[in-house]
Rosetta silent file (secondary structure, phi, psi, omega in degrees, C-alpha in Angstrom):
SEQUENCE: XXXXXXXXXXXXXXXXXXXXXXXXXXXXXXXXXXXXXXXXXXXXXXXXXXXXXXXXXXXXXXXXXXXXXXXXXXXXXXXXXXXXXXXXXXXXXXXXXXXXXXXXXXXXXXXXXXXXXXXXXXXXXXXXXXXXXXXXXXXXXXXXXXXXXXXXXXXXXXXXXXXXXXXXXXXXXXXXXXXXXXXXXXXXXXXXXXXXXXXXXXXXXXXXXXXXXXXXXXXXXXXXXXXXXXXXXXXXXXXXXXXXXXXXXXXXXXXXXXXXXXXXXXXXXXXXXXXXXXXXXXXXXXXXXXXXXXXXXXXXX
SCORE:     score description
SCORE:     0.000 S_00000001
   1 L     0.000  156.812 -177.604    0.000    0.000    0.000 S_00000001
   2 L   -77.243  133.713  131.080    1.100    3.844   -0.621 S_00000001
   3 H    16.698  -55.284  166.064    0.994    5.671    2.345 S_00000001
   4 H  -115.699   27.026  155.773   -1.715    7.322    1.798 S_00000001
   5 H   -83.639  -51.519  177.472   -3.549    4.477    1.111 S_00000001
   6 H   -56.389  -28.395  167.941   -2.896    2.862    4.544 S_00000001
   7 H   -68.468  -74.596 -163.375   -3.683    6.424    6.261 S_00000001
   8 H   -65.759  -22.631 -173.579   -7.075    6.011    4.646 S_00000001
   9 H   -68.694  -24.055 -175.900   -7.329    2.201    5.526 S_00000001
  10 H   -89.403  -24.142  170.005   -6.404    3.131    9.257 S_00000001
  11 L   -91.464    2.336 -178.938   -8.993    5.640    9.401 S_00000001
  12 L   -77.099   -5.530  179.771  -11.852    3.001    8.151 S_00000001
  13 L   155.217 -155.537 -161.279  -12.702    1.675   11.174 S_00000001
  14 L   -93.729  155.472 -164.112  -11.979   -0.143   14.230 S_00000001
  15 E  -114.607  154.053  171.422   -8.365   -1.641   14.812 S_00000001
  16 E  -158.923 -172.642 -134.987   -6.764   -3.904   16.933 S_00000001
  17 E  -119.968  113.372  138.742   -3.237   -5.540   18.180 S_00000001
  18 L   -85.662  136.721  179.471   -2.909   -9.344   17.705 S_00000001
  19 L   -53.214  140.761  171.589   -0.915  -11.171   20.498 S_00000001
  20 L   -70.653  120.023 -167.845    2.110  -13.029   19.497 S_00000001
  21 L  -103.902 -177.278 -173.099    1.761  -16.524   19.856 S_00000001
  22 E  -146.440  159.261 -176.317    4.664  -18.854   21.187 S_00000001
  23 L   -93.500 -156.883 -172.950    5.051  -22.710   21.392 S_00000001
  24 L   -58.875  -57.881 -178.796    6.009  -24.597   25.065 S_00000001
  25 L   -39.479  -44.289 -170.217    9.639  -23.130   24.432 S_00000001
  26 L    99.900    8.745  169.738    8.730  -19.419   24.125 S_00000001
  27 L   -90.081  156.268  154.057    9.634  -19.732   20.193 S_00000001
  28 E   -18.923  118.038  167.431    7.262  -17.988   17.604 S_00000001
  29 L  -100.024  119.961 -161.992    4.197  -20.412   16.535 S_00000001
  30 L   -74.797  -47.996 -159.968    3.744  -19.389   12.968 S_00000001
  31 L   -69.561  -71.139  140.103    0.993  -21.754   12.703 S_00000001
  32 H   -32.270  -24.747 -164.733   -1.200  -20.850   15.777 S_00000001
  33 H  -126.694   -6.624  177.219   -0.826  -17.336   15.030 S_00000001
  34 H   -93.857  -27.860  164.499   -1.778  -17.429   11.199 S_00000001
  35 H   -58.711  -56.093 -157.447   -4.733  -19.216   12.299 S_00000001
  36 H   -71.662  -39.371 -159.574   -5.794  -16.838   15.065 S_00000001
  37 H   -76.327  -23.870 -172.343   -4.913  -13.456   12.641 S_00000001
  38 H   -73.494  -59.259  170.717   -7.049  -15.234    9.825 S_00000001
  39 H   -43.390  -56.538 -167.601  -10.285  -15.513   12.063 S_00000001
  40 H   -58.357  -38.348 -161.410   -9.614  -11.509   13.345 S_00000001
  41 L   -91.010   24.788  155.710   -9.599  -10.549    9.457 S_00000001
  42 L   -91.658    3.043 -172.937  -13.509  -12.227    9.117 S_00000001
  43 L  -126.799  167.123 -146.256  -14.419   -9.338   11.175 S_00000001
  44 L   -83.355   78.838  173.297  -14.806   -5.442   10.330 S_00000001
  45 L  -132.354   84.312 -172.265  -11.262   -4.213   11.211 S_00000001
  46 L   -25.252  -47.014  174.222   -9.449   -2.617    8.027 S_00000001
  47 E  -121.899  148.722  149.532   -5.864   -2.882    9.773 S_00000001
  48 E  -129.493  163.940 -160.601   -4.355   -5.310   12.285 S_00000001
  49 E  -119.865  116.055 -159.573   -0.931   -4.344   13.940 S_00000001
  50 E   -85.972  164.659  156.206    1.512   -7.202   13.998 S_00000001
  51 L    32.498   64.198  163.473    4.356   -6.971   16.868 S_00000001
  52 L  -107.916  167.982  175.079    2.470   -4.078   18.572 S_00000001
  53 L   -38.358  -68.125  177.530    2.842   -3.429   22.162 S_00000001
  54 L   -53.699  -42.439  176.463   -0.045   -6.199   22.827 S_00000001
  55 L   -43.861   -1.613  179.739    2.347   -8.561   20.471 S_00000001
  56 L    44.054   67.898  157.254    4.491   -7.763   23.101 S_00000001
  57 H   -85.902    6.022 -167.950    6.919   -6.160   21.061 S_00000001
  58 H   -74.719  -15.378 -149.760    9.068   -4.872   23.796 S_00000001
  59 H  -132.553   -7.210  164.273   10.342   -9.015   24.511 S_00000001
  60 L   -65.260 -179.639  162.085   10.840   -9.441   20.671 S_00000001
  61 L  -110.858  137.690  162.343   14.405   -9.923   19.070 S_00000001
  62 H    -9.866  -39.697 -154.076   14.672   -7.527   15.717 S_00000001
  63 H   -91.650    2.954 -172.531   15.093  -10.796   13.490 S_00000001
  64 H  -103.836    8.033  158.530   11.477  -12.278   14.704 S_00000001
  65 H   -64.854  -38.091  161.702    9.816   -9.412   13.732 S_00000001
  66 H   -67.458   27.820  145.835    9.653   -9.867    9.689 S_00000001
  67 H   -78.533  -56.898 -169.549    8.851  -13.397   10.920 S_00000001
  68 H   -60.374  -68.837 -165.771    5.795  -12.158   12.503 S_00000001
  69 H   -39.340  -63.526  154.123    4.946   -9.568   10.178 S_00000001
  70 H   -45.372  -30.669 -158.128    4.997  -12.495    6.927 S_00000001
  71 H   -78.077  -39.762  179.385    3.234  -14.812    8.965 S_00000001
  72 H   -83.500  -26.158  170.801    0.094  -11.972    9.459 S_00000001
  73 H   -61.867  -64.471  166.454    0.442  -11.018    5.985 S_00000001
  74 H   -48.109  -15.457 -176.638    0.127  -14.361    4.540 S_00000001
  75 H  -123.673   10.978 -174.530   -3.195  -15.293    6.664 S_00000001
  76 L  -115.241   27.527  164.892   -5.006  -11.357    6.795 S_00000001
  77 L    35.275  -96.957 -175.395   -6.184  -11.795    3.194 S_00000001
  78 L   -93.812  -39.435  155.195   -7.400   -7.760    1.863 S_00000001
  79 L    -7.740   80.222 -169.767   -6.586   -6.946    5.410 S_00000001
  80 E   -63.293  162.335  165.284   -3.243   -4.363    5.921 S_00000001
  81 E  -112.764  124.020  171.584   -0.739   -4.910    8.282 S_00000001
  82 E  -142.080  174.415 -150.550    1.029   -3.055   10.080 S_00000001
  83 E  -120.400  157.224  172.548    3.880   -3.621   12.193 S_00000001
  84 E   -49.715  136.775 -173.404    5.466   -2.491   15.585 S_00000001
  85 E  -149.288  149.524  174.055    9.276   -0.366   15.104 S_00000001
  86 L  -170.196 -159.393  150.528   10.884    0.887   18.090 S_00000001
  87 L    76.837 -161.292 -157.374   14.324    0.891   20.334 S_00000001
  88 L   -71.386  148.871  150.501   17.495    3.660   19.878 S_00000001
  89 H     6.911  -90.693 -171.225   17.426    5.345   16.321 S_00000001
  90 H   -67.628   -8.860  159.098   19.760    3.300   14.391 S_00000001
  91 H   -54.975  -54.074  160.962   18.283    0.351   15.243 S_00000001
  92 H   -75.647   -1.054 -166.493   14.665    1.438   14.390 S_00000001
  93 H   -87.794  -72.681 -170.655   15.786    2.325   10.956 S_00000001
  94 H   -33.148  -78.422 -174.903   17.457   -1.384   10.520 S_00000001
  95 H   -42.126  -28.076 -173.659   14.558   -2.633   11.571 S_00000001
  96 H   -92.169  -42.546  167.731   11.631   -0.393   10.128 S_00000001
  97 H   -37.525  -48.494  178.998   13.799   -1.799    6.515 S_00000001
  98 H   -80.103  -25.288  177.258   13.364   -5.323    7.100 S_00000001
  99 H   -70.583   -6.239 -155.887    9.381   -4.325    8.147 S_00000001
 100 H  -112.875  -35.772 -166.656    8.980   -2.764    4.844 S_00000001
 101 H   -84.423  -15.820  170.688   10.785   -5.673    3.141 S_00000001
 102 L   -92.947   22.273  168.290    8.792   -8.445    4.658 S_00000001
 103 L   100.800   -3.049  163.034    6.003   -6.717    3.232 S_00000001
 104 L   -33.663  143.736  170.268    4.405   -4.549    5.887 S_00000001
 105 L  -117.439   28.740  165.223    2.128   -2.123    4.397 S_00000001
 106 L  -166.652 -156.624  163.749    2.832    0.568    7.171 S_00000001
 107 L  -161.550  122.948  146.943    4.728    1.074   10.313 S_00000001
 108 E  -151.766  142.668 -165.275    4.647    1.880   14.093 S_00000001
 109 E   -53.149  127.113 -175.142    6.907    3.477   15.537 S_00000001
 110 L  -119.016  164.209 -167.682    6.651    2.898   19.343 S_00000001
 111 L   -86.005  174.489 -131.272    8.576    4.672   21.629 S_00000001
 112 L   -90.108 -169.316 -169.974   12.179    4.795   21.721 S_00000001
 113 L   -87.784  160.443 -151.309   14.041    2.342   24.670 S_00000001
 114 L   -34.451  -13.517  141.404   14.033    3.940   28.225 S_00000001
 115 L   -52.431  167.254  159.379   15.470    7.264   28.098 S_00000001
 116 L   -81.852  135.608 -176.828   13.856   10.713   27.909 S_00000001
 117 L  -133.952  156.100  172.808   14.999   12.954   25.003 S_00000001
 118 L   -58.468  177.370  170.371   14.512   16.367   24.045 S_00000001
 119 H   -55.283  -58.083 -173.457   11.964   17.722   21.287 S_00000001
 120 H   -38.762  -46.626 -174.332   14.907   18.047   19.389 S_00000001
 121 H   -65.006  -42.440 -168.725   16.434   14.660   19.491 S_00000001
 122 H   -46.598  -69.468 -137.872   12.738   13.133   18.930 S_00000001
 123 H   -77.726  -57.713 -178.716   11.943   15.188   15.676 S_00000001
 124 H   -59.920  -57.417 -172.099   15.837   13.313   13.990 S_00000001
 125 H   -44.193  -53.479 -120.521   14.477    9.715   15.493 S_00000001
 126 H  -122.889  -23.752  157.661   11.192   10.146   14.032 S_00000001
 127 H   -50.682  -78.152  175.385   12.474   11.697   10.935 S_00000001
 128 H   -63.923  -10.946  170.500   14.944    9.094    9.915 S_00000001
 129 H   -77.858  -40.433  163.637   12.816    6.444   10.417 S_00000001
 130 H   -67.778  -11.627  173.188   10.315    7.945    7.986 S_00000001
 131 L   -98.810    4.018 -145.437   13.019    8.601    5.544 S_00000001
 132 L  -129.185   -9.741 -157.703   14.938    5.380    6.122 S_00000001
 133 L  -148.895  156.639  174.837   11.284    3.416    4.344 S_00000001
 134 L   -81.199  -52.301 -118.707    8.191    4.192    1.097 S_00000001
 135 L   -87.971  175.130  179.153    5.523    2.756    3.366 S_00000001
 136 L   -76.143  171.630 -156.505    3.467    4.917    6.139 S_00000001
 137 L  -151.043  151.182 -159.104    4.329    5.582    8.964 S_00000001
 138 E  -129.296  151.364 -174.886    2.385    5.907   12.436 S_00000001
 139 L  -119.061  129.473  161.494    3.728    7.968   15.357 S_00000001
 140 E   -90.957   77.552  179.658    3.126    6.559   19.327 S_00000001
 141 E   -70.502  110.068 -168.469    2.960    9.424   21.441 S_00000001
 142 L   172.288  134.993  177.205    3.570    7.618   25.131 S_00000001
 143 L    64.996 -100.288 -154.912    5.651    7.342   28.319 S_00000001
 144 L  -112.104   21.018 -155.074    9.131    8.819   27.117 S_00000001
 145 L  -147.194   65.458  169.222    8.560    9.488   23.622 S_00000001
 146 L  -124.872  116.805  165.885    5.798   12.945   23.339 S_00000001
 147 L   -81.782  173.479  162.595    5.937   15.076   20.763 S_00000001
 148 L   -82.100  142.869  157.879    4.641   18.808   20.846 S_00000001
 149 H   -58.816  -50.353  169.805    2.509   19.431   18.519 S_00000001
 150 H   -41.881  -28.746 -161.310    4.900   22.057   17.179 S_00000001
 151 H   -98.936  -16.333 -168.430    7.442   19.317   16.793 S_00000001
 152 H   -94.827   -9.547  175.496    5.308   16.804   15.423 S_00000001
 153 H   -45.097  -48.791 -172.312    4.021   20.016   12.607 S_00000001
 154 H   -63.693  -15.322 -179.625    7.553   19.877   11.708 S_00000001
 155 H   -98.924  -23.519  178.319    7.614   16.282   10.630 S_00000001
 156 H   -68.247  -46.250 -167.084    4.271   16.295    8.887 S_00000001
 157 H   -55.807  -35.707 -148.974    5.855   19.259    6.670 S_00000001
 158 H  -104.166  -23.971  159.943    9.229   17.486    6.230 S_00000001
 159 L  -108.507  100.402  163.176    7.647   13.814    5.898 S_00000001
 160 L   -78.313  -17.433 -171.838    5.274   12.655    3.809 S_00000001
 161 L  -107.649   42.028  128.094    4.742    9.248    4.260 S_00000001
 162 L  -112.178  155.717 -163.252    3.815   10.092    7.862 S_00000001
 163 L  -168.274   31.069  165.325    0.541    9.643    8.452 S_00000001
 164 L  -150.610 -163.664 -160.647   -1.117    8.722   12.149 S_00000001
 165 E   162.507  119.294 -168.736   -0.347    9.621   15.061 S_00000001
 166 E  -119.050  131.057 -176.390   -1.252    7.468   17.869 S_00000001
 167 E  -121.096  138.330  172.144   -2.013    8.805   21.410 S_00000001
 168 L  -118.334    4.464  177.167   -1.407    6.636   24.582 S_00000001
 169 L  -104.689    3.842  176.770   -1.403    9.365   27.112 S_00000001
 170 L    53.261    7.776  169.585   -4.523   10.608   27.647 S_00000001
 171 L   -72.492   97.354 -151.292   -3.553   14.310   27.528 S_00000001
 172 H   -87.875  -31.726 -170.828   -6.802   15.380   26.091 S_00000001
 173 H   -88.419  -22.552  169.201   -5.772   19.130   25.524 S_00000001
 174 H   -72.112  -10.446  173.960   -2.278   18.177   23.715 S_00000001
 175 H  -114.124   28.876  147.942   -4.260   15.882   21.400 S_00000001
 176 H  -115.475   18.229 -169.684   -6.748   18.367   20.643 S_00000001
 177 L  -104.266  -24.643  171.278   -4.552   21.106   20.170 S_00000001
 178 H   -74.833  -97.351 -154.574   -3.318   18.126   17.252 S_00000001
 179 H   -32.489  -37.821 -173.995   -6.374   17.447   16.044 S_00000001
 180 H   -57.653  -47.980 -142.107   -7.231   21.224   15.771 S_00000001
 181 H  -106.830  -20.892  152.128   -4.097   22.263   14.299 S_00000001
 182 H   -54.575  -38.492 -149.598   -3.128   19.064   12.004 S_00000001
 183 H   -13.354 -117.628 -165.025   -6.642   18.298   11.108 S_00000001
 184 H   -84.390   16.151  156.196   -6.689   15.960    8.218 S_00000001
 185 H   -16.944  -56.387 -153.172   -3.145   15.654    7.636 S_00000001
 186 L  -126.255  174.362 -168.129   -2.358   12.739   10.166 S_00000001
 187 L  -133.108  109.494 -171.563   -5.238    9.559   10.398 S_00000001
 188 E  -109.551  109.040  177.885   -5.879   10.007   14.684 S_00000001
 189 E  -102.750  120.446  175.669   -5.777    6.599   17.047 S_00000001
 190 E   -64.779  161.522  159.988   -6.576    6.352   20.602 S_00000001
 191 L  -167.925   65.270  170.560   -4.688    3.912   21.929 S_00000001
 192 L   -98.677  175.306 -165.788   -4.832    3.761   25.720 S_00000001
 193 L  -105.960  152.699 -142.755   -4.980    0.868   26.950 S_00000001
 194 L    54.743   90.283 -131.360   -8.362   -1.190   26.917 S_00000001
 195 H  -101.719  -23.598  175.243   -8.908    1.741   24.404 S_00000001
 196 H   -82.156  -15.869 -164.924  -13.374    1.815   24.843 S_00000001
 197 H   -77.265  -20.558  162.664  -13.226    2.901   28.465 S_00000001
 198 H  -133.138   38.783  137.654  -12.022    6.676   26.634 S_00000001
 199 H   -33.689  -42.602 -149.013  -13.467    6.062   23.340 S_00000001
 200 H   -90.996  -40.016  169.655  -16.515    8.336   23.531 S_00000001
 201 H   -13.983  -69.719 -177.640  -13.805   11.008   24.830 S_00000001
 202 H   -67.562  -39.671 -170.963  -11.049   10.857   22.321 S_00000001
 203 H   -72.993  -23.209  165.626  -13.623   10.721   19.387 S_00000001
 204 L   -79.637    9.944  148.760  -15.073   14.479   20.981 S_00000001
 205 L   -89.075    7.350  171.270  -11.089   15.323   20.735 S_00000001
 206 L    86.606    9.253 -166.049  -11.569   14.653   16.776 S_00000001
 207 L   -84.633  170.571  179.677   -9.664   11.082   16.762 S_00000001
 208 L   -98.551  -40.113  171.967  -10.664    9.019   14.124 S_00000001
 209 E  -157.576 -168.373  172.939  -10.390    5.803   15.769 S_00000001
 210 L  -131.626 -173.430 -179.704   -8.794    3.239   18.385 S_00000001
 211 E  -122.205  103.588  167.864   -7.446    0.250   18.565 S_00000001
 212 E   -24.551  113.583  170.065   -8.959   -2.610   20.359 S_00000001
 213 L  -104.761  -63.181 -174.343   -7.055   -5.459   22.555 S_00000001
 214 L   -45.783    1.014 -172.066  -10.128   -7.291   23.558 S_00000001
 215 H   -91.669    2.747 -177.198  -10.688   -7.573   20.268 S_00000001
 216 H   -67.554  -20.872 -155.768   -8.301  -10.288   20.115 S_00000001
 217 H  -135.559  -56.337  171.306  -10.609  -12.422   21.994 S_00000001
 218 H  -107.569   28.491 -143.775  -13.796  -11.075   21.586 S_00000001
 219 H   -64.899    0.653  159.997  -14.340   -9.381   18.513 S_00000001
 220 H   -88.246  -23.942  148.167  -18.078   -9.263   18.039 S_00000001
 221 H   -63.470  -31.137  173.704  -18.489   -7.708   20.829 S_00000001
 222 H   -90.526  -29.043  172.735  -15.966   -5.109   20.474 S_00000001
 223 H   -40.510  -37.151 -165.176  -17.001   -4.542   16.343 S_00000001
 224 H   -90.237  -30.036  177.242  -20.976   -4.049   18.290 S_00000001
 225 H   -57.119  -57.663  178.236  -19.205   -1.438   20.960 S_00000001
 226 H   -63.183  -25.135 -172.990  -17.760    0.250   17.998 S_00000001
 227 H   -86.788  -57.108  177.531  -20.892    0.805   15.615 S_00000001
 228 H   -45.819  -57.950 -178.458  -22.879    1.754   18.535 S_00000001
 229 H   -55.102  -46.714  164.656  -20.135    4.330   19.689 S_00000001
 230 H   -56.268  -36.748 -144.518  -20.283    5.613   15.628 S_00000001
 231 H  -101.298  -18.647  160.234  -24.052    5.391   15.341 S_00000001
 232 L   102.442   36.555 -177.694  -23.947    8.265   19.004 S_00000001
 233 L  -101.424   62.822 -169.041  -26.149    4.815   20.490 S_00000001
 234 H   -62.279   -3.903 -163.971  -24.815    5.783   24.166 S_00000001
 235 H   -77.379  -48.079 -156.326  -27.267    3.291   26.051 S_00000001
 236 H   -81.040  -32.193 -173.263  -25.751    0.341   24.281 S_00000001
 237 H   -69.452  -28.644  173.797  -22.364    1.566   24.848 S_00000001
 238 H   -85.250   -7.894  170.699  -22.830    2.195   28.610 S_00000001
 239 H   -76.011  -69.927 -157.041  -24.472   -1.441   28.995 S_00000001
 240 H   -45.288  -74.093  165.700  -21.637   -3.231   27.256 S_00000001
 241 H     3.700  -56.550 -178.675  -18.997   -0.623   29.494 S_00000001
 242 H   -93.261  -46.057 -166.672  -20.669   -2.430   32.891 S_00000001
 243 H   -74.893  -21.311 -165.456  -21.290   -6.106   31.814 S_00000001
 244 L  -143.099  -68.678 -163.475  -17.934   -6.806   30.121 S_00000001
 245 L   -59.531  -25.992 -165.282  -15.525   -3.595   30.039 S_00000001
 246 H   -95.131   -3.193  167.026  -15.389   -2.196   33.641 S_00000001
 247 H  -107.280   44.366 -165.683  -15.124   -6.028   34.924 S_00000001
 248 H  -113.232  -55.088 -174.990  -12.683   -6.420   32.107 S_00000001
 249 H   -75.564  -43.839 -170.543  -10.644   -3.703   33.772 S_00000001
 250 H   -75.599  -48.466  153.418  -10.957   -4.803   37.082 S_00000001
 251 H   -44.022  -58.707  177.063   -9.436   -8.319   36.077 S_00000001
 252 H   -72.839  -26.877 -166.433   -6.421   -6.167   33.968 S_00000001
 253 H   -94.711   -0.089  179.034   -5.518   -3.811   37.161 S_00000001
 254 L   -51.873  -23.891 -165.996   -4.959   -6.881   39.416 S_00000001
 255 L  -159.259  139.869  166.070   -1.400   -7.064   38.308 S_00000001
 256 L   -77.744  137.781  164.229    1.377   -4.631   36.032 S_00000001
 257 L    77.181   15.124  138.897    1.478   -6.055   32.671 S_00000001
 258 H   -19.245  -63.420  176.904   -2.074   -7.373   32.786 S_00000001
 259 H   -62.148  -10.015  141.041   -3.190   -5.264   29.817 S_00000001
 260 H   -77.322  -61.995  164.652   -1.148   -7.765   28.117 S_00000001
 261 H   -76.715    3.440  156.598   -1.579  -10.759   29.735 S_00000001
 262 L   -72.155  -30.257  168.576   -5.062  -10.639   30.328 S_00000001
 263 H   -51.089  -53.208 -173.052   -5.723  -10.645   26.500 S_00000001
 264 H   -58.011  -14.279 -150.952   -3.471  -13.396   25.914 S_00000001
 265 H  -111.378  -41.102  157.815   -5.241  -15.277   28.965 S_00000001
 266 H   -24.259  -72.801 -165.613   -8.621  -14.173   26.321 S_00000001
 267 H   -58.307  -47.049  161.836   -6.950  -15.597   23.093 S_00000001
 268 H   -51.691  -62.710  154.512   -6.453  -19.192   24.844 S_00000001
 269 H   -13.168  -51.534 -161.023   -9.744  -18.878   26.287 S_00000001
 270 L  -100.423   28.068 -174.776  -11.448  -18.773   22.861 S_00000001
 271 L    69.578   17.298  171.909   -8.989  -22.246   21.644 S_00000001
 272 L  -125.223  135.078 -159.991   -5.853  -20.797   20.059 S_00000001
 273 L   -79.225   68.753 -175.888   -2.734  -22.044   21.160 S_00000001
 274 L   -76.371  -15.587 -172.467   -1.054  -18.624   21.883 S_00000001
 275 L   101.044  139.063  154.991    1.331  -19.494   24.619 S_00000001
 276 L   -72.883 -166.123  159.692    2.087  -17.880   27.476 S_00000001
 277 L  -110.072  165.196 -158.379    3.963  -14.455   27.661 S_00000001
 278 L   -91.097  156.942  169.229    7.562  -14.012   27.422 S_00000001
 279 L   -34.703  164.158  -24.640    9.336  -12.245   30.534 S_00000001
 280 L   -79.926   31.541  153.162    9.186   -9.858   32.091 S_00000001
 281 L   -75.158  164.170 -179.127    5.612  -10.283   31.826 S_00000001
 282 L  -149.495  160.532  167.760    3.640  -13.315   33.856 S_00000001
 283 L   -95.925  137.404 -178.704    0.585  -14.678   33.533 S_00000001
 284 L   -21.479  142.111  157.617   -3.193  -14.568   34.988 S_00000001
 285 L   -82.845  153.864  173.146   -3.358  -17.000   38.211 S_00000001
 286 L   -62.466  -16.116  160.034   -5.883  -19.690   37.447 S_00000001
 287 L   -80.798  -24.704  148.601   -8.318  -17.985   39.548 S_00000001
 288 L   -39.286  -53.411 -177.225   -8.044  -15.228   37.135 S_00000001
 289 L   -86.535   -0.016  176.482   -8.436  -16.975   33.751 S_00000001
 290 H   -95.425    9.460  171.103  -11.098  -18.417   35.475 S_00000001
 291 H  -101.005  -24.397  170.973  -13.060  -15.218   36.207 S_00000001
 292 H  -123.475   21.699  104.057  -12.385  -13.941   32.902 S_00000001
 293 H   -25.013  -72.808  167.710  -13.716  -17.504   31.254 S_00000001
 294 H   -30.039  -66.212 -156.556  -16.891  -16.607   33.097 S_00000001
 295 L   -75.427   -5.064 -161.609  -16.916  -12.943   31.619 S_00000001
 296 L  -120.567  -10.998  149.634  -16.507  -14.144   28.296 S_00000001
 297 L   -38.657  -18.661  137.148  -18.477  -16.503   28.067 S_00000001
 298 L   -36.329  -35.549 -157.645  -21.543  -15.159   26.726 S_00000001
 299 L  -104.127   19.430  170.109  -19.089  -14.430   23.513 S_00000001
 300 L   -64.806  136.111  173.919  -17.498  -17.901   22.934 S_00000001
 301 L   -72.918    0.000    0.000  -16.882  -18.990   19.632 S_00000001
């Protein structure tokens, strides 16, 4: 895809993450995970985002991302892909090269590994990685990695094939001070995490859309959250919100690194052999997946 074909493809509707699966070992299941990405693309979500934070890209190595990235491409049929980039500069470049060459048809850039950097430094990182690749390119604004809107102006002017801009921080007047001042420039994704509990928010901040994680697990239920949340149908949206999202939430805050491993604790749930997650993440207690078996149960495939 062009750029600014994947910018329109990103704005089409609702999005989601798939989890990475792994065998007994903790290697990549190819198999398991072509299956699981193949089911996600019978339902209405224009992009999925290989080796995204839920893929728990933070515990990949560099070379299993184009592993990952073929593997959802070969099973997501008209479905784009796009894939997780990150870590120090020269690194994300290597890396956003091999995403473009195993066929990604976008990229995004997550933020960079555990320091804080100036505006300055941010605006060259975020720069050469859009220069370093044709395909689009997605921006993560979160933890140690926020642009200013002035600084992120400067990269829309100076880059064309960027062309989202992803918010995880919930700073509603810096992303509407974007939206305002950007407007249809960039393609605008919530993306906190369990991303409907500030859906109806972000979309009265102008975003265009979010990205799901339950959708990994449950995805007719979150595809009926989203059309209801489009169609302004707030009754249905505050019923699902209490029967499934706020004890959804209460299940993910039990433990750090939950909003990962409760999905993944989801994805098993519904019969695909996903794996546990790799360190330093851990997994639901068994009194856990069994409380969120229970919630999901209405929605079994």
């Amino acid at each position: 895809m062009t750029p600014q074909e994947i910018k329109a493809a990103l704005g089409a509707g609702l999005l989601s993450f798939p989890v990475t699966h792994f065998d007994a070992e903790g290697k990549f299941q190819p198999e398991s995970y072509r299956r699981h990405v193949e089911w996600l693309s019978g339902f209405d979500a224009p992009v999925l985002f290989a080796a995204g934070g839920t893929g728990e890209f933070f515990s990949l190595s560099p070379n299993e991302v184009p592993e990952i990235v073929r593997a959802a491409k070969e099973a997501s049929g008209k479905t784009a892909i796009v894939s997780g980039c990150g870590y120090g500069t020269d690194m994300a470049v290597e890396l956003a090269r091999s995403i473009e060459k195993a066929g990604a048809d976008g990229i995004l850039l997550l933020p960079h590994y555990l320091i804080d950097a100036p505006q300055e430094g941010l605006y060259v990182h975020v720069k050469r990685v859009c220069q370093s690749v044709g395909i689009g390119v997605m921006v993560y604004n979160r933890d140690n990695s926020i642009l200013s809107c002035e600084t992120l102006q400067r990269l829309c002017d100076e880059c064309p094939n960027l062309v989202g801009f992803k918010d995880g921080t919930g700073d509603i007047g810096l992303i509407r001070q974007i939206t305002a001042t950007m407007g249809d420039r960039l393609t605008y994704l919530g993306g906190m995490p369990t991303a409907e509990l500030f859906a109806e928010a972000y979309l009265g901040a102008g975003f265009t859309t979010y990205s799901s994680a339950v959708f990994n697990f449950v995805p007719g239920l979150a595809v009926e959250f989203y059309k209801a949340l489009r169609s302004g149908d707030r009754t249905r949206c505050e019923t699902i919100l209490k029967e499934f999202f706020y004890p959804f939430m209460a299940i993910r805050a039990r433990r750090k690194g939950y909003a990962v491993a409760a999905v993944k604790a989801g994805v098993r749930l519904q019969g695909f052999d996903a794996g546990k997650v790799r360190a330093p993440l851990d997994d639901l207690t068994r009194e856990e997946e069994e409380m969120l078996d229970k919630l999901i149960g209405p929605w079994k495939r």
